[in-house]
Structures are given as structure tokens and as C-alpha cells.
C-alpha atoms as a printed R data frame, in Angstrom:
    type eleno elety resid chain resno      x       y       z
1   ATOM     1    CA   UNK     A     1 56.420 -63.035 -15.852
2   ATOM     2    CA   UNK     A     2 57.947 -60.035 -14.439
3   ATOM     3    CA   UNK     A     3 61.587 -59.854 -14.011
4   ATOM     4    CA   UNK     A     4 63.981 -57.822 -11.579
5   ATOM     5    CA   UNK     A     5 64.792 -53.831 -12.512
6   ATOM     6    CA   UNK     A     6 68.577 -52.855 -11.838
7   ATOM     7    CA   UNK     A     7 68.076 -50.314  -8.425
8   ATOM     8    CA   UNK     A     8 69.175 -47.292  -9.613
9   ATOM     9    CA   UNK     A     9 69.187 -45.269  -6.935
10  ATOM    10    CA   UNK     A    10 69.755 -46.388  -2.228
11  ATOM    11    CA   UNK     A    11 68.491 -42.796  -1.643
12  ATOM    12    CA   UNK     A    12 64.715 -43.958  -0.441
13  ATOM    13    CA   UNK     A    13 63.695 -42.556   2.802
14  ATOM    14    CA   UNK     A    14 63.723 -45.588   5.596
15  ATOM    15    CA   UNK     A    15 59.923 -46.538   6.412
16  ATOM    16    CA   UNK     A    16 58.542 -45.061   8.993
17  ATOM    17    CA   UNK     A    17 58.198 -47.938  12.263
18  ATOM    18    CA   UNK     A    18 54.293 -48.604  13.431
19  ATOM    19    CA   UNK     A    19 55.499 -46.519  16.835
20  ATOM    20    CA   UNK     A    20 56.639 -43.275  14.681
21  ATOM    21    CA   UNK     A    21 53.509 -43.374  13.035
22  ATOM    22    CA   UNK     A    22 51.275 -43.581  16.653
23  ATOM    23    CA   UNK     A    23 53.470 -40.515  17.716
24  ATOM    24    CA   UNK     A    24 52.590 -38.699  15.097
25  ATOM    25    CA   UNK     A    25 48.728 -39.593  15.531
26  ATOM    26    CA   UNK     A    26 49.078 -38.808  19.474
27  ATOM    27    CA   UNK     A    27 51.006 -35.414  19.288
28  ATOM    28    CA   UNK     A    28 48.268 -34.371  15.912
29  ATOM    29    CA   UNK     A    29 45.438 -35.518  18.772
30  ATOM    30    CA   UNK     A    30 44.058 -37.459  15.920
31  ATOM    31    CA   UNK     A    31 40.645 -38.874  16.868
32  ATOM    32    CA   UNK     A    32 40.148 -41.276  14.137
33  ATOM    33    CA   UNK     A    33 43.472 -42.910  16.061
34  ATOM    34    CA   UNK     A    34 40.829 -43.593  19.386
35  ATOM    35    CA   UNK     A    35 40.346 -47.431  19.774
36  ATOM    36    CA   UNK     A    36 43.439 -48.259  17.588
37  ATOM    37    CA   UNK     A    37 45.975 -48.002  20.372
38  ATOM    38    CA   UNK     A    38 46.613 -46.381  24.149
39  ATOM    39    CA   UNK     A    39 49.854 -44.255  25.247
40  ATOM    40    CA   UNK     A    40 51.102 -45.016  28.458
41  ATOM    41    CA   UNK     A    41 53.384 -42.392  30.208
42  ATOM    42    CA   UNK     A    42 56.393 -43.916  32.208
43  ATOM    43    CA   UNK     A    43 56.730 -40.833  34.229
44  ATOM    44    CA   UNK     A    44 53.118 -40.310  35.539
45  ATOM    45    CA   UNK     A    45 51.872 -44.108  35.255
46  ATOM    46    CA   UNK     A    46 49.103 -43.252  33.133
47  ATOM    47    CA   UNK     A    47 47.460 -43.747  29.888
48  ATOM    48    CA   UNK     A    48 45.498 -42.321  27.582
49  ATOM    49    CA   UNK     A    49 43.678 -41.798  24.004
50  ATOM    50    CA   UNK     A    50 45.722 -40.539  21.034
51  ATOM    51    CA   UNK     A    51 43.408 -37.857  21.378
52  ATOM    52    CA   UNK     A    52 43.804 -37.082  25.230
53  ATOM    53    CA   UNK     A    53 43.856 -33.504  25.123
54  ATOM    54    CA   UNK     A    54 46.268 -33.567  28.065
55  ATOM    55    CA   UNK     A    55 50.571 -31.491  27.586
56  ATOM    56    CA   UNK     A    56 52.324 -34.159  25.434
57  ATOM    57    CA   UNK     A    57 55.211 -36.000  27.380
58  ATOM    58    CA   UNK     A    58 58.702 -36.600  26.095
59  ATOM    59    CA   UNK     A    59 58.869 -39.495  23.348
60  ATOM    60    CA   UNK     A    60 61.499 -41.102  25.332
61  ATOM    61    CA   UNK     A    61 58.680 -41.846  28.330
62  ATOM    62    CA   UNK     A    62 56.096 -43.550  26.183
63  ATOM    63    CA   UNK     A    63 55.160 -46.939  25.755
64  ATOM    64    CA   UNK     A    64 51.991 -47.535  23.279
65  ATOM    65    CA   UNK     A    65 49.640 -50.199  23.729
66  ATOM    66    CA   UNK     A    66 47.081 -52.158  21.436
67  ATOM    67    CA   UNK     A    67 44.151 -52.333  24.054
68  ATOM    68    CA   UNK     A    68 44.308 -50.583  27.766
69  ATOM    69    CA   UNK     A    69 43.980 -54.031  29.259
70  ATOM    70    CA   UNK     A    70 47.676 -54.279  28.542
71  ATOM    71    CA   UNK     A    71 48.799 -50.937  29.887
72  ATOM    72    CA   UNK     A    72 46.908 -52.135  32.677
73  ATOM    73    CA   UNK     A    73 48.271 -55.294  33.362
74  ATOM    74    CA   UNK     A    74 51.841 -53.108  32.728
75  ATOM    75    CA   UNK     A    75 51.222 -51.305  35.642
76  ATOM    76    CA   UNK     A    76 49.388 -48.438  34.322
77  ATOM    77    CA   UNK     A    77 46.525 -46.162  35.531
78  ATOM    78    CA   UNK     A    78 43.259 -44.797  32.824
79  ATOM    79    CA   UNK     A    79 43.609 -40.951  32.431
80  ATOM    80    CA   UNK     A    80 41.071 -39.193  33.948
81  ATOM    81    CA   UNK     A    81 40.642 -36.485  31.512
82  ATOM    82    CA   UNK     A    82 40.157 -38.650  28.394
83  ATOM    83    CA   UNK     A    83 38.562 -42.261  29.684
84  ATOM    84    CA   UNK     A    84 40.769 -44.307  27.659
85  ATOM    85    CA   UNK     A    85 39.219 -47.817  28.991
86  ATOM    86    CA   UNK     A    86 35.729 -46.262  28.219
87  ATOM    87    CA   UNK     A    87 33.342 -47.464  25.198
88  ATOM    88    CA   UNK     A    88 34.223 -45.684  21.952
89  ATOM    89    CA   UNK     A    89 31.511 -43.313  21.466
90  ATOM    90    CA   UNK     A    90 28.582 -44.684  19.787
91  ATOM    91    CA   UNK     A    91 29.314 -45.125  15.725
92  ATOM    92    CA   UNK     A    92 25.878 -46.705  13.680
93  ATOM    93    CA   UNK     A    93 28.254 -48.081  10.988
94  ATOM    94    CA   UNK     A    94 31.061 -49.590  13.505
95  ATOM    95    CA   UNK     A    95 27.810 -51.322  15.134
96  ATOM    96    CA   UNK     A    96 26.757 -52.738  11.674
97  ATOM    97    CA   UNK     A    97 30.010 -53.962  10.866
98  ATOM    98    CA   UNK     A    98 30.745 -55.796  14.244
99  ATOM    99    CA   UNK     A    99 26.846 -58.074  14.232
100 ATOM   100    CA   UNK     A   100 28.071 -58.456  10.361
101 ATOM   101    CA   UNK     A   101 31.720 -59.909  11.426
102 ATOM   102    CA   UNK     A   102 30.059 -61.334  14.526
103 ATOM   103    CA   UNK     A   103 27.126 -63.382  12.586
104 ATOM   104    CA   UNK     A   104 30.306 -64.651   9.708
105 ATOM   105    CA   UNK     A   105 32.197 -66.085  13.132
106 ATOM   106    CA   UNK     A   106 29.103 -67.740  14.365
107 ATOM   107    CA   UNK     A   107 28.297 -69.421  11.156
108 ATOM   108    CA   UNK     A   108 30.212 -72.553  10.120
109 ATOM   109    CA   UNK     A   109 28.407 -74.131   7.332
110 ATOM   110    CA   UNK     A   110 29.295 -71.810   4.619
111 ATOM   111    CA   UNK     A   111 29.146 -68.180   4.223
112 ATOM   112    CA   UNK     A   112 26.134 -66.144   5.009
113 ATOM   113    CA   UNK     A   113 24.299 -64.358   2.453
114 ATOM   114    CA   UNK     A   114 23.363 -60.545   2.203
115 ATOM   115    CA   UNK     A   115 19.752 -61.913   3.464
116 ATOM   116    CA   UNK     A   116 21.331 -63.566   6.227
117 ATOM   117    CA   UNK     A   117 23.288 -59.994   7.469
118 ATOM   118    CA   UNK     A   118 19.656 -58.099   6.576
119 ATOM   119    CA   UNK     A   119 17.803 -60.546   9.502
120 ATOM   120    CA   UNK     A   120 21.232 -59.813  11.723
121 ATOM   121    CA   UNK     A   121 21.246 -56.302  11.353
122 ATOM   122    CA   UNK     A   122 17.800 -54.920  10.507
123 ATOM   123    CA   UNK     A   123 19.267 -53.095   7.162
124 ATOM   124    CA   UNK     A   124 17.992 -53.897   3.274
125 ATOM   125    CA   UNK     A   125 21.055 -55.389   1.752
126 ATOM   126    CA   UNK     A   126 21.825 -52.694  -0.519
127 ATOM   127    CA   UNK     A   127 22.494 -50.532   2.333
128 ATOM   128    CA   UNK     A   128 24.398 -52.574   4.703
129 ATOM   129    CA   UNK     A   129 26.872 -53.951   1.964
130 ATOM   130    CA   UNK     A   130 27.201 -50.236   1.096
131 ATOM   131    CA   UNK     A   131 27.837 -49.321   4.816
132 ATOM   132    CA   UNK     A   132 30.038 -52.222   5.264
133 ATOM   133    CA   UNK     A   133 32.413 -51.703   2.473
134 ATOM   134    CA   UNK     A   134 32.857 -48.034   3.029
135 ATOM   135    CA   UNK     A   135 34.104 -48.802   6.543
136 ATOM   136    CA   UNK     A   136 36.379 -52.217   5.689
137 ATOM   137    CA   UNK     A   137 37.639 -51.425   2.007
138 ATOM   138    CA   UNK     A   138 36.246 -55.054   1.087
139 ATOM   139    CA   UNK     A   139 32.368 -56.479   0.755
140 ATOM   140    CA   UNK     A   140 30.881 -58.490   3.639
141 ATOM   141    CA   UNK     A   141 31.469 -61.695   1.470
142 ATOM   142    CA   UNK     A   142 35.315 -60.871   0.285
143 ATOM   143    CA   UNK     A   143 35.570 -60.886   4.420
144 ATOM   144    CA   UNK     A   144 33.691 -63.799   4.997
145 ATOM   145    CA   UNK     A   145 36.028 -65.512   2.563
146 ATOM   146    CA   UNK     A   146 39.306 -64.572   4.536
147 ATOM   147    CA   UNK     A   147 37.881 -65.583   7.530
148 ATOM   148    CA   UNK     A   148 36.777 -68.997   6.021
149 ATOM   149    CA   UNK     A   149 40.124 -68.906   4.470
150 ATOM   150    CA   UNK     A   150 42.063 -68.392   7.895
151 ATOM   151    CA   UNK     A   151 39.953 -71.022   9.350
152 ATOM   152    CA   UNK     A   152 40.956 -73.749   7.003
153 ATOM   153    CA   UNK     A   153 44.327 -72.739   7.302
154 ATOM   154    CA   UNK     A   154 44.016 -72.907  11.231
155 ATOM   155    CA   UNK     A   155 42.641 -76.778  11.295
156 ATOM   156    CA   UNK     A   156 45.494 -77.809   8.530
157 ATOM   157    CA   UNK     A   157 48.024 -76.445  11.167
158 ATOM   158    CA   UNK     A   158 46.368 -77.996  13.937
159 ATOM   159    CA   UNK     A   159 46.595 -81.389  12.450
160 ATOM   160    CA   UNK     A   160 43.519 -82.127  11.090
161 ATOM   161    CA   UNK     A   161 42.627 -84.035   7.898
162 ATOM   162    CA   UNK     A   162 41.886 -82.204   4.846
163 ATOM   163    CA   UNK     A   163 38.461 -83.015   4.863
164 ATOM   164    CA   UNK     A   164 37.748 -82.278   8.478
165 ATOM   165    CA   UNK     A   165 39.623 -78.714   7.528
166 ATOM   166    CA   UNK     A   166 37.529 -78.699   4.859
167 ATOM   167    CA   UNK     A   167 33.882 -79.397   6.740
168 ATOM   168    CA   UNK     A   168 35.440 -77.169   9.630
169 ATOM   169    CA   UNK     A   169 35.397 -74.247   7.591
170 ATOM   170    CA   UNK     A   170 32.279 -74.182   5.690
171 ATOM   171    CA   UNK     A   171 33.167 -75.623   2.501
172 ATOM   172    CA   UNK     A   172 30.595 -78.574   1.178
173 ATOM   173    CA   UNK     A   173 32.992 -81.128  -0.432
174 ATOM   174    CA   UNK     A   174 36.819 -81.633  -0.850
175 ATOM   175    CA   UNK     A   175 37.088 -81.627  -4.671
176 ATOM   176    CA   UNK     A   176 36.020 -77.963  -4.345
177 ATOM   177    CA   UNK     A   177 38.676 -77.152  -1.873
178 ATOM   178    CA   UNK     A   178 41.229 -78.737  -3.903
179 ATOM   179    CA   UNK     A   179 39.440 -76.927  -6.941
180 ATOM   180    CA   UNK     A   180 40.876 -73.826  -5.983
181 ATOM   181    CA   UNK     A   181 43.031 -74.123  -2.821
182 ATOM   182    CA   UNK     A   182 46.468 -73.610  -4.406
183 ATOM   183    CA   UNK     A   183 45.673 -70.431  -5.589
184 ATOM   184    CA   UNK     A   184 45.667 -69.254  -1.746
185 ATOM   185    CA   UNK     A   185 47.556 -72.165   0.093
186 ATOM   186    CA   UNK     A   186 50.571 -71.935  -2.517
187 ATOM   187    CA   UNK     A   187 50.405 -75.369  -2.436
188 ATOM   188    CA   UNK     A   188 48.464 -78.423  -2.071
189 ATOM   189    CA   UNK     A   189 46.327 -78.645   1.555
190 ATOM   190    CA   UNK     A   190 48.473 -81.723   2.066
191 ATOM   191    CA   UNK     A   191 51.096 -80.161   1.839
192 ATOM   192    CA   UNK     A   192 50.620 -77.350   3.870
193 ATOM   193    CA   UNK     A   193 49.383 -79.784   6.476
194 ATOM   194    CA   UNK     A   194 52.633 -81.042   6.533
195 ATOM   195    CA   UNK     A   195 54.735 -77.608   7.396
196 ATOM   196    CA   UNK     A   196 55.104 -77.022   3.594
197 ATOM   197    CA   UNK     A   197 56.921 -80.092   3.031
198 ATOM   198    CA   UNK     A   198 58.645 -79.900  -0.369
199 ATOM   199    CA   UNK     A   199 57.469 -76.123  -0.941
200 ATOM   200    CA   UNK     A   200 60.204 -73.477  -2.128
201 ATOM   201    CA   UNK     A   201 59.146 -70.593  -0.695
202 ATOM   202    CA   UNK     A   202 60.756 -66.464  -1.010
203 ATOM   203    CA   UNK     A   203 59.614 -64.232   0.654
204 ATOM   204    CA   UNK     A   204 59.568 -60.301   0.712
205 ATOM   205    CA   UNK     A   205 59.096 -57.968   3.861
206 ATOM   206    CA   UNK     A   206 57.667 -54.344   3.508
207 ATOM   207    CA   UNK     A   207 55.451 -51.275   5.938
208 ATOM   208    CA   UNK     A   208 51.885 -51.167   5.957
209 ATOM   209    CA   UNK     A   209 49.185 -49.196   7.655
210 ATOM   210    CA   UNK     A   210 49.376 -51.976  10.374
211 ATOM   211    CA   UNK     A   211 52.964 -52.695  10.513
212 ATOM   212    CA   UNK     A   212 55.844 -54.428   9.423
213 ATOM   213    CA   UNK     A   213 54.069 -56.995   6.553
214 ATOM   214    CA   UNK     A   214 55.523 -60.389   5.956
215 ATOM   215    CA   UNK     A   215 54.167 -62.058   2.573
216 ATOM   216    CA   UNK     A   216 55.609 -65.586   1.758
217 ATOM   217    CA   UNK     A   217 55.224 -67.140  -2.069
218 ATOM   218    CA   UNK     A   218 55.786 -70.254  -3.583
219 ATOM   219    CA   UNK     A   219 55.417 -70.733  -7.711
220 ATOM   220    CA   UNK     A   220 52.172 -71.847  -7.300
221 ATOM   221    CA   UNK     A   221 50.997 -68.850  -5.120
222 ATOM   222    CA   UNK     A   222 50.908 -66.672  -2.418
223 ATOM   223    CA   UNK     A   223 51.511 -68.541   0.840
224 ATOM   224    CA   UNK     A   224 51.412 -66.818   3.763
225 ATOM   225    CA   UNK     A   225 50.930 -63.165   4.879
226 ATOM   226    CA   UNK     A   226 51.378 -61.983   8.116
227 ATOM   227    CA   UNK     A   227 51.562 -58.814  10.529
228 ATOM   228    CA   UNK     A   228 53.663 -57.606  13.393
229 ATOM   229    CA   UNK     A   229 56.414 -55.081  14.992
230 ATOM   230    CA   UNK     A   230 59.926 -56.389  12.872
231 ATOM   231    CA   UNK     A   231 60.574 -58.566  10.516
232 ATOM   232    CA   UNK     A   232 62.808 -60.923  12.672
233 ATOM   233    CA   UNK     A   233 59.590 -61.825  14.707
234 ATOM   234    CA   UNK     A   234 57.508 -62.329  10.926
235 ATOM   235    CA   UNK     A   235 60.661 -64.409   9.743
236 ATOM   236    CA   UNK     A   236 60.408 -66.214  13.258
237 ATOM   237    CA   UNK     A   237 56.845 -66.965  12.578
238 ATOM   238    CA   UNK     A   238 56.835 -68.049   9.074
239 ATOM   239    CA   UNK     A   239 59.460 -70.578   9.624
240 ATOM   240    CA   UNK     A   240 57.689 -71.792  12.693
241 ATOM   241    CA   UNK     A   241 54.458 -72.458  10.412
242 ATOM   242    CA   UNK     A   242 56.476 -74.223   7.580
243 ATOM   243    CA   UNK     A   243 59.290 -76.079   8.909
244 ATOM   244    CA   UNK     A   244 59.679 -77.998   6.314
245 ATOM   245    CA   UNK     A   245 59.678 -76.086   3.611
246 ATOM   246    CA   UNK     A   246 62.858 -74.392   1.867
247 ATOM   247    CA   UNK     A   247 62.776 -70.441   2.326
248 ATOM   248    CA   UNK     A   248 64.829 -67.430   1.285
249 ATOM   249    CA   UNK     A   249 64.526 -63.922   1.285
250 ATOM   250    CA   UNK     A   250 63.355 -62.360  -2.330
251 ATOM   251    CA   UNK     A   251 64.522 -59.431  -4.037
252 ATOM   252    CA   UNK     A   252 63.477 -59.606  -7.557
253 ATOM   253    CA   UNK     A   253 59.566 -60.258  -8.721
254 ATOM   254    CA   UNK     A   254 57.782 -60.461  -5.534
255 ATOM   255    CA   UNK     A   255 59.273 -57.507  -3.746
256 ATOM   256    CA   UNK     A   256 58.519 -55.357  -6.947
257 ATOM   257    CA   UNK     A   257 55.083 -57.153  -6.839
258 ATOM   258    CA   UNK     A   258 54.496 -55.827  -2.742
259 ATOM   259    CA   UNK     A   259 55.846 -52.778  -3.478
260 ATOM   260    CA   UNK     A   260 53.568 -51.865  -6.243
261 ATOM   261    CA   UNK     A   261 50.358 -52.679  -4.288
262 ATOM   262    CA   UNK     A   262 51.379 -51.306  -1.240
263 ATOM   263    CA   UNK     A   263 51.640 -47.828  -3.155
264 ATOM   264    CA   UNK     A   264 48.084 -47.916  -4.141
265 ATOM   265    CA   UNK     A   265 46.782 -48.130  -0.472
266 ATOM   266    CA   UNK     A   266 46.329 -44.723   1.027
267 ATOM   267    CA   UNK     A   267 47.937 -46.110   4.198
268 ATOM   268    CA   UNK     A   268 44.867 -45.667   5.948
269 ATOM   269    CA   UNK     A   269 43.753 -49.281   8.269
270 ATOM   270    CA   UNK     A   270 40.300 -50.177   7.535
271 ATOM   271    CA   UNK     A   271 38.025 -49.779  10.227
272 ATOM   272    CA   UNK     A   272 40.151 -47.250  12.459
273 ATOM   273    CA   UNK     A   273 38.520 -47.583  15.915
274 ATOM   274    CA   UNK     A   274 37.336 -51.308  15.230
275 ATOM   275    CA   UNK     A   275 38.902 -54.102  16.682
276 ATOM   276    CA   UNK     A   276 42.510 -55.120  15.715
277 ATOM   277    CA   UNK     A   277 41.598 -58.271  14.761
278 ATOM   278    CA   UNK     A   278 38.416 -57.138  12.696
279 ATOM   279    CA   UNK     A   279 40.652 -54.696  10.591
280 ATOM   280    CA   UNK     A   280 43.817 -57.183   9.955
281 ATOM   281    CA   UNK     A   281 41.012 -59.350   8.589
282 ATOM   282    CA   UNK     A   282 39.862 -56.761   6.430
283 ATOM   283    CA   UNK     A   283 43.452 -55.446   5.422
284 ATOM   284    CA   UNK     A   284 44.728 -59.195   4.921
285 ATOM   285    CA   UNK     A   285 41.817 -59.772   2.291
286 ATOM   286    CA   UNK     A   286 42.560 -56.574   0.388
287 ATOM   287    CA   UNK     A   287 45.976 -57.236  -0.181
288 ATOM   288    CA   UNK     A   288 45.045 -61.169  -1.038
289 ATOM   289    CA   UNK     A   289 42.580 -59.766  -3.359
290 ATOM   290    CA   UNK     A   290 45.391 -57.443  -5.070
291 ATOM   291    CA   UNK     A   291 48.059 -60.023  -4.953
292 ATOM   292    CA   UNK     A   292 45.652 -62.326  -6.989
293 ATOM   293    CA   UNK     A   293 44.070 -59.805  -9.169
294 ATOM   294    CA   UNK     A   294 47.837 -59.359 -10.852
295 ATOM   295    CA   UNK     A   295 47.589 -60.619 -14.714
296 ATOM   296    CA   UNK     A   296 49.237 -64.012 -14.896
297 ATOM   297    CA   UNK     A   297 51.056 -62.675 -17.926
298 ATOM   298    CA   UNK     A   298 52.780 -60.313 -15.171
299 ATOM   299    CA   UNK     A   299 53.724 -62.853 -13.055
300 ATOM   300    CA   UNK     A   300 52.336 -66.540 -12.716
301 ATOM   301    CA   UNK     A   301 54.648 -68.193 -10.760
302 ATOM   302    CA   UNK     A   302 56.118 -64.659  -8.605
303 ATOM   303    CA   UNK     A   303 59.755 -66.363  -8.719
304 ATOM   304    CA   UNK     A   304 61.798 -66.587 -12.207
């Protein structure tokens, strides 16, 4: 079980906000940055690519944007130099990965097999798990899992029974669920059904390559991990999904925890140019995967 070091020094430099980091991207004209996010200019009423090779305005006039519907629906007008509402130039391993993502969300009876994507997509399996991995950081079946995963956790919040959650998401009998459930609910399905009713929760929040990162532990596991723009909104949000649960902030094993895998990502977003929801999928299953690959010697229960 790891325990809390003494801080021996405040002097960190303050993590850079998901907006610093677009500016940067849009003033370097960095293409990989196309499809991730839009600028919109206050003082002309238009937006544009990261990559728009158009003067750079002010930072005090820009707004960014996840898609360009919402700079449109703000008011703004597509730049006519760069195209930013136009289809992303055509990528062969960004088309793989979305009929791969698109045939695990059209499957609900379990998770499809690297046969199954070979039929979708036309590729052996050997090359398209390749292919896949290289673009998302994770296999097409570590993905399939979080999305299984999410769904389960969707119909438990929604108020279904554990065994309609259960049959919902793909999974062929309840003992298996409850088999290994805790591990990634942090608690019993019943439980989290019930707004984490009896659960003592800390939680810890920290940057990553797609924002401000919430994750949210109980002694039995890790909870709940989320995304967004400030942590008020994530603390908003986690409270809202487990109102009756006990939280508190965390500053001994689980922040030390966070902050050691977040230093081994090369704050890079899988997928750049996919989807948002496609690579928060993708991200959210790494850092699962890292959270739960930690030796239980080094911490079992994340909370002394």
C-alpha cells in the first residue's frame, strides 16, 4: 500500500488549461490539431482550422470550439481559405478505425472478435489490430471493453436492474458481472445503482491531453473517471452520479497514483482528428488499464 511523501518543494509550474494548449496548436499551424477543435474569431465572425494558414488574431478575440456546428450555432461563419466544416482529408487508418468503433456500437451481444472486424473492414486481422492500435494506443478489444463497460454503467444509472444492465451490455450471465465488476465499478452494481449508497469515495483531479481529468476511488477500486474544462464542473458531475455516497478530495495515495501515470503518457490524444467521443473512449481505457495494472502490493485499496 503506498503511503503519502512529505511535498518538498510548491515550485511546480501550474498546468497548462486545454485552451493554452489549442493556442499553441493554432499559432504552430499544427495539422495533426485539424478535426480536434475550430477557432472562432470575435472580431471577423469567422472560424477556422488550427491549421488555417490565415494572420493569427489577438488571443483575447478567440473562442475555440469542439466541432464547427457549435461555432455555427454561436453565430459564426466557415473560413474560406481553410474549409473548416469540410471532410478531413481522406486518412485509410482513421477509416479503419471508425467501421471498427462503428461495428463494437452496433453489436450488443458481446464483443466482436478480430474475425468479426476482418468481414467489417476487408483487412486480415493481423493487420487491422496492428492499424488500430497504432492510431488509439489500445487493441480493438481493450476498446470494445470500455465501451461495454460505459454501457453497463449507463443502464445502472438509468435505473435498470442489474441483470437487464447486465444483458444490455453484452455480458451472458450475472455471476460473471459480479465476478469481476468491483474491480471497475468500485463497488458492488447494486450499489452503484443506487448513487453509491454506502461508498467512501476520494477523489484526485489532474491535466491530461484532453483536459482537466476527474478520477474518483473507493477501497475497492477505481470508480469513476471523467473529462471536461475545470474541476468544479467534474466535482459537479461526480456528485451528481453518486449522491449518496460520502466523497472528499484526496491528497495522499491516489493523487501520487494519477500523477505517476499521467507522466508516462506523451500527452498526445489518441486518434487526433477522430471524433471526440472515439478518442475519450480510447484515452479513458488506457488510463483504466494503467490504474489497474498497478501491483496490489503498491496499493490495493488506493486510500490508507
Amino acid at each position: 500500500m503506498m503511503t503519502a511523501q512529505p511535498n518538498t518543494s510548491d515550485k511546480r509550474t501550474p498546468p497548462q488549461s486545454n485552451d493554452d494548449i489549442r493556442w499553441q496548436q493554432f499559432n504552430a499551424r499544427d495539422r495533426q490539431s485539424d478535426g480536434d477543435f475550430v477557432i472562432a474569431v470575435r472580431t471577423t465572425g469567422i472560424y477556422c482550422r488550427p491549421s488555417c494558414p490565415a494572420r493569427r488574431p489577438k488571443r483575447r478575440n478567440v473562442t475555440f470550439y469542439e466541432v464547427p456546428e457549435a461555432a455555427e450555432m454561436a453565430g459564426f461563419r466557415a473560413c474560406k481559405r481553410c474549409h473548416p466544416a469540410a471532410a478531413e482529408p481522406h486518412d485509410p487508418d482513421h477509416q479503419l478505425v471508425r467501421v471498427i468503433c462503428r461495428t463494437i456500437m452496433e453489436t450488443d451481444d458481446g464483443i466482436p472478435t478480430l474475425h468479426d472486424f476482418s468481414v467489417a473492414t476487408g483487412v486480415s486481422p493481423h493487420h487491422l489490430q496492428r492499424r488500430f492500435k497504432a492510431v488509439m494506443g489500445v487493441s480493438p478489444r481493450v476498446y470494445a471493453n470500455e465501451v461495454r463497460r460505459h454501457r453497463v454503467r449507463s443502464l445502472l444509472k438509468n435505473g435498470n436492474g442489474v441483470a437487464d444492465a447486465l444483458y444490455g451490455a453484452g455480458y451472458g450471465s450475472s455471476s460473471r458481472l459480479y465476478e469481476n465488476a468491483e474491480s471497475w465499478l468500485g463497488m458492488t452494481p447494486a450499489s452503484y445503482a443506487k448513487g453509491g449508497k454506502g461508498a467512501h469515495m476520494y477523489y484526485v483531479t489532474a491535466d491530461s491531453p484532453l483536459g482537466r481529468m476527474i478520477v474518483a476511488a473507493t477501497a475497492r477500486g477505481i470508480s469513476f473517471l471523467g473529462f471536461g474544462d475545470d474541476d468544479h464542473g467534474l466535482e459537479v458531475e461526480l456528485r451528481q452520479d453518486f449522491p449518496d455516497a460520502t466523497i472528499e478530495r484526496d491528497a495522499g495515495p491516489l493523487q501520487k497514483m494519477v500523477s505517476v501515470i499521467l507522466e508516462n503518457f506523451d500527452h498526445s490524444t489518441p486518434g487526433m482528428g477522430l471524433p471526440l467521443d472515439i478518442r475519450a473512449t480510447a484515452f479513458q481505457a488506457q488510463v483504466w488499464q494503467a490504474l489497474r495494472d498497478i501491483p496490489p502490493g503498491e496499493t490495493r485499496t488506493y486510500r490508507d
